[in-house]
C-alpha positions in Angstrom: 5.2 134.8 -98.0 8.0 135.3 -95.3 4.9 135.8 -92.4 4.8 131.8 -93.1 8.1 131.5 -92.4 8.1 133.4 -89.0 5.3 131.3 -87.8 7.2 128.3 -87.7 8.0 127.7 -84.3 10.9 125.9 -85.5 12.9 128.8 -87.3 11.8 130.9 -83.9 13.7 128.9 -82.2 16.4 128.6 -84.5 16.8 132.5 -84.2 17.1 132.7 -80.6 19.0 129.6 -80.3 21.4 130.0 -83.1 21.4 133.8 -83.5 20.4 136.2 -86.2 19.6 134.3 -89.2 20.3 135.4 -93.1 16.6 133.5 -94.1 15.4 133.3 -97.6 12.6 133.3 -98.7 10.0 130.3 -99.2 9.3 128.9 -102.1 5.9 127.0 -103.5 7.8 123.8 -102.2 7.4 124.8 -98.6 11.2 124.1 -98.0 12.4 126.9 -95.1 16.0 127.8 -95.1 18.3 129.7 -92.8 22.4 129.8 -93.0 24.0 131.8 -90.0 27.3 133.7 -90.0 28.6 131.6 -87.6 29.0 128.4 -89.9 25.7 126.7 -89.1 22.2 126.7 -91.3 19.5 124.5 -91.7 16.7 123.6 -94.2 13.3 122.2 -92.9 11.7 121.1 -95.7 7.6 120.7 -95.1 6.1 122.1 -91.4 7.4 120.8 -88.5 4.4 122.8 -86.6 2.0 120.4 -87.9 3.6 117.0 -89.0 3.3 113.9 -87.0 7.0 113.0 -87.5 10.1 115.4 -87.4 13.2 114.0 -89.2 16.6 115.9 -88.2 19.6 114.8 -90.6 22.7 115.2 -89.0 25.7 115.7 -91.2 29.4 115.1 -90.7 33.0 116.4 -90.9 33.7 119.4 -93.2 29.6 120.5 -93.8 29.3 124.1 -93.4 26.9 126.5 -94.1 29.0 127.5 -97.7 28.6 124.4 -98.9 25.6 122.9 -97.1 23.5 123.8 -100.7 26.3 122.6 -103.1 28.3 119.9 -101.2 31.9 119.1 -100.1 33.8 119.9 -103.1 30.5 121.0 -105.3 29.4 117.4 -104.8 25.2 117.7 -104.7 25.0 114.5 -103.4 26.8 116.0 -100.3 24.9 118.6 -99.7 22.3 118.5 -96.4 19.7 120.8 -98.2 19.6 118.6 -101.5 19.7 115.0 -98.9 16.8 117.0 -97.1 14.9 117.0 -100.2 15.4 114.0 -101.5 14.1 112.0 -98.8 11.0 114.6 -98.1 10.1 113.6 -102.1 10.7 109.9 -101.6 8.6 110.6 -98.3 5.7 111.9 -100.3 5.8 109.0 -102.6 5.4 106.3 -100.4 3.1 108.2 -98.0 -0.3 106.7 -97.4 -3.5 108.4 -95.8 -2.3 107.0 -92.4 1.0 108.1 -92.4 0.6 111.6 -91.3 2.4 114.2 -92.5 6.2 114.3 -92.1 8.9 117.0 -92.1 12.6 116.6 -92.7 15.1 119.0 -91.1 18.4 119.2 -92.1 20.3 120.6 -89.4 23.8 121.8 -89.0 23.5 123.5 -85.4 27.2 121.9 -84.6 30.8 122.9 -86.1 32.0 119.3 -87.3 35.6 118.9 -87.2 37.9 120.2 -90.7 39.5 117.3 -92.5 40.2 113.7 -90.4 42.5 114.9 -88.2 42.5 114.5 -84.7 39.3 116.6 -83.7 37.5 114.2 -86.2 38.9 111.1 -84.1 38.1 112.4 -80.8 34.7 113.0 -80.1 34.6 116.6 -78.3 32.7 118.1 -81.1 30.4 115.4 -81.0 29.5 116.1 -77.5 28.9 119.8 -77.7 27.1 118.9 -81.0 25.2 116.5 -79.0 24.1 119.1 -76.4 22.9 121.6 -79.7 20.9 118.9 -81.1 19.1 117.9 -77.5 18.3 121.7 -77.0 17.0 122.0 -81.1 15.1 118.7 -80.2 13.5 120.2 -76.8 11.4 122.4 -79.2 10.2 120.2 -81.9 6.6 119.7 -81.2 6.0 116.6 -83.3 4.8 113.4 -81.4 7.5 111.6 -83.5 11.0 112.1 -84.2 13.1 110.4 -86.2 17.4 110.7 -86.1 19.6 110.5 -88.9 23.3 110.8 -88.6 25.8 110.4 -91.6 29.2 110.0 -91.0 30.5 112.1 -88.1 26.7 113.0 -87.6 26.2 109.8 -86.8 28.2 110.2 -83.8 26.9 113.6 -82.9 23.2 111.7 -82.6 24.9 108.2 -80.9 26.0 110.8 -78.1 22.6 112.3 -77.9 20.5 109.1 -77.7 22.5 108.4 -74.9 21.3 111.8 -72.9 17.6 111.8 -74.0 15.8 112.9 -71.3 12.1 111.6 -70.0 10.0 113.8 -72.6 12.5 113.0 -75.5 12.9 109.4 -74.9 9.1 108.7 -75.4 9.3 111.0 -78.7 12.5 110.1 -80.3 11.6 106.3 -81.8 13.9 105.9 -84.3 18.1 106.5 -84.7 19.8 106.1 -87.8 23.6 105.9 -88.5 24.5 106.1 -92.1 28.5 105.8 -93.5 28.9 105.8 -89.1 32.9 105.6 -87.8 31.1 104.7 -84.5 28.8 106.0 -82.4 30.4 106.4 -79.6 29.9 103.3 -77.9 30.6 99.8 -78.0 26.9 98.2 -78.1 23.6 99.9 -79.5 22.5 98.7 -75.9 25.1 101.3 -74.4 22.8 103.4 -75.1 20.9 103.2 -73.0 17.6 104.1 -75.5 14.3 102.7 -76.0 14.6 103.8 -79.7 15.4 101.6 -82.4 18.7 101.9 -83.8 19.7 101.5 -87.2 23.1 101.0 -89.8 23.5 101.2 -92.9 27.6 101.3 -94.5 28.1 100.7 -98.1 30.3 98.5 -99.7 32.7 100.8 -101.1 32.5 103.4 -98.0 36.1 104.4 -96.5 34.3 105.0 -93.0 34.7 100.5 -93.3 38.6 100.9 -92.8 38.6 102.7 -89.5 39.2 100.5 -86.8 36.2 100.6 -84.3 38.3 101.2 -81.2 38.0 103.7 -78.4 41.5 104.7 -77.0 42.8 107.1 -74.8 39.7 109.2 -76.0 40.2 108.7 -79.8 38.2 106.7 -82.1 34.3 106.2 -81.7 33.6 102.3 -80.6 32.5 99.3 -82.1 31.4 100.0 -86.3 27.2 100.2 -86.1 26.7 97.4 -89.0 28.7 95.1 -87.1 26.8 92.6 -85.6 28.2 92.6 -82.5 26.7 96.2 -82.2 23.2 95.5 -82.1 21.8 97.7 -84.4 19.1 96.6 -87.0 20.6 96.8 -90.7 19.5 99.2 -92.7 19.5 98.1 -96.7 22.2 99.9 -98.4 22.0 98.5 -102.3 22.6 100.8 -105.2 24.8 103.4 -102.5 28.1 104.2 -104.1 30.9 105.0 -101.5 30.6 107.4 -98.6 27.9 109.6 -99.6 25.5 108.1 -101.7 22.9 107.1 -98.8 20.5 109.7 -100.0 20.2 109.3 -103.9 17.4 108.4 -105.5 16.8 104.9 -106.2 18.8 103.6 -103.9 17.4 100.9 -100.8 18.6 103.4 -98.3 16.6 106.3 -99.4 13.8 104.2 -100.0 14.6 102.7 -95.8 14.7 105.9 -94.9 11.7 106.8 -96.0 10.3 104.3 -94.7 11.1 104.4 -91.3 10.2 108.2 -91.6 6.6 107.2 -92.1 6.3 104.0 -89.6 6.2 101.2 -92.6 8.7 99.6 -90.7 8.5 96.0 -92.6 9.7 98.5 -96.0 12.9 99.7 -93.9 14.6 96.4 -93.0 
């Protein structure tokens, strides 16, 4: 069972781009995990060798490999792994023969900042974040990849849209900031992408109080759901507060996964 594991390409590359991994093994539900001493782990759930569409959720401030399984605060709805899952089964159930098959990767390959302090306005983990993703990106085979970022995560991907390079841009179709303090820039057309770029911010979510301001290198630019932005709106009924984007039965999961598989009339 672990030989099916070290065929993935994607966990290969994880080792020597992360470093030694502590990898469990894999389950009948073909979800892969690996959580590094370092403070980053990911969980690919399905096979990113063979699906026509990679997913890569991006998570925010305070995730870390202790509590990417539980959650912030032993919350499951906070956890990556568990968000990973949940949108790989909604995936399945909306999947048709023409979707092809599609892999979701929740990926911590960044150290997001502790707490909202400062380093959580300022955006310099973002940008070395950024520069992890591109390089994880670089060795995802799959014709289509999709970007999710929640919260600070949706920062970390805003600043990597922005530095796709040829082979990337014609792969990466699809951006998605969830609960988003900004992604960096003013205008989804700043940019500077020829993927679509989505927003999705819940009623009730505290990320709606921060002003969307860039000053003196602090803050993160204009709020993605605000029109002036740019971004196509991404249903958000059912989410509760800042972390409900991925539980089941809401419209965002259900966006998501429809987005993940192309049915892009389902997402909006």
């Amino acid at each position: 069972m672990l030989r099916r594991l070290f065929v993935l390409p994607l966990i290969a590359v994880l080792w020597s781009v992360l470093g030694p991994a502590q990898v469990a093994a894999v389950p009948a539900v073909a979800v892969h995990s690996a959580r590094f001493a370092d403070g980053r782990a990911v969980e690919v759930v399905g096979d990113p060798a063979t699906a026509a569409t990679v997913v890569v959720l991006v998570p925010g401030v305070d995730t870390t490999a202790a509590n990417f399984d539980r959650g912030l605060g032993g919350v499951q709805r906070r956890a990556p792994a568990w968000q990973a899952r949940q949108l790989a089964a909604r995936v399945a159930a909306l999947s048709t023969p023409s979707s092809g098959p599609v892999a979701v990767v929740a990926w911590l390959g960044y150290h997001p900042p502790r707490g909202i302090k400062l380093a959580a306005v300022r955006e310099d983990a973002a940008a070395s974040g950024a520069a992890a993703l591109l390089q994880f990106l670089r060795a995802v085979t799959a014709p289509r990849v999709v970007l999710v970022g929640h919260s600070y995560g949706s920062t970390v991907i805003g600043r990597a849209a922005a530095r796709l390079d040829t082979a990337l841009a014609g792969r990466v179709t699809d951006v998605v900031a969830l609960g988003s303090p900004g992604m960096g820039v003013d205008r989804a057309a700043d940019l500077h992408t020829g993927a679509r770029i989505w927003a999705g911010s819940a009623a009730g979510d505290w990320t709606r109080r921060l002003p969307g301001v860039r000053i003196l290198g602090a803050g993160h630019g204009t709020h993605p759901t605000d029109p002036a932005f740019g971004a196509l709106p991404l249903p958000v009924d059912g989410v509760t507060g800042h972390d409900g984007y991925f539980v089941p039965g809401t419209a965002s999961l259900d966006a998501l996964a429809a987005i993940a598989i192309g049915d892009l009339d389902a997402a909006a």
